[in-house]
N, C-alpha and C positions, 0 to 999 in steps of 0.2 A: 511588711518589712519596715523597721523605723530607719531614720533619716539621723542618726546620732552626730554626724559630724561629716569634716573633707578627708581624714584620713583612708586611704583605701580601703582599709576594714573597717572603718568606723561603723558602713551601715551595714558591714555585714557580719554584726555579731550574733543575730538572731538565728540565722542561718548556720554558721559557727556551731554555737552552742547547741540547737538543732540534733546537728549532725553527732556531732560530741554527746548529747546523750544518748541518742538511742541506740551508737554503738554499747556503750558503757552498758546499758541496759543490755546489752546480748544480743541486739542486729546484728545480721552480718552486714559490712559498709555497703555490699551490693541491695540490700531489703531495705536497710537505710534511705541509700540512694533512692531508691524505686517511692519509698514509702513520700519523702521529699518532695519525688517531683508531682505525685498526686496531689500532695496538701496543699502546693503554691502553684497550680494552675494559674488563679489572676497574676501574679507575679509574673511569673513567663511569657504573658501576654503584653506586658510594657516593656518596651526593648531597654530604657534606663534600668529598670528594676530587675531586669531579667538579667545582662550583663553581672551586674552586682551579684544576684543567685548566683552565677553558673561559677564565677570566678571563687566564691567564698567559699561556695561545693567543695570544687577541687583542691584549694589549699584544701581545706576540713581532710579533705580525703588522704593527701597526699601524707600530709604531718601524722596522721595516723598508721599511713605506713611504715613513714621513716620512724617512728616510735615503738612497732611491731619489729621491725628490723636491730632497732637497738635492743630491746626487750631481750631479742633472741641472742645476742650475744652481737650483732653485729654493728661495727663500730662506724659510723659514718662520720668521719670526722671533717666539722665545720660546713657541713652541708647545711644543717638551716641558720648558723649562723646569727648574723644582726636580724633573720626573719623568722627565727622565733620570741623574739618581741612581740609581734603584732600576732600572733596565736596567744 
């Protein structure tokens, strides 16, 4: 995982991105997930680095729901808000 900046995301766009494509490619977010936590073992084992993971995970994760949700018709309004910026 690189170290791009102090912004909360900053260093986790790898992860991010990651996550983002191999949904896109046709994962499901749960294979996704799984396939994730395999590849960044060392990661998970530095409590700084690991934080950073778990947290950019779950945005990753969440925002694609709320994106599946609006997809479908459902309107979530102002739910991500100022924090779809930092996606």
């Amino acid at each position: 995982m690189g170290a791009w900046g102090t912004a909360i995301f900053s260093d986790a766009a790898d992860v991010r991105d990651d996550f983002k494509d191999k949904t896109a490619n046709g994962k499901t977010p749960l294979d996704a997930t799984n396939e994730m936590i395999a590849e960044n073992q060392a990661i998970l084992e530095d409590n700084d680095d690991a934080a950073v993971f778990w947290l950019s995970l779950a945005a990753a994760q969440w925002k694609l729901e709320i994106e599946k949700l609006e997809m479908g018709g459902v309107q979530v309004p102002g739910l991500l808000g100022s924090w779809s910026v930092a996606f």
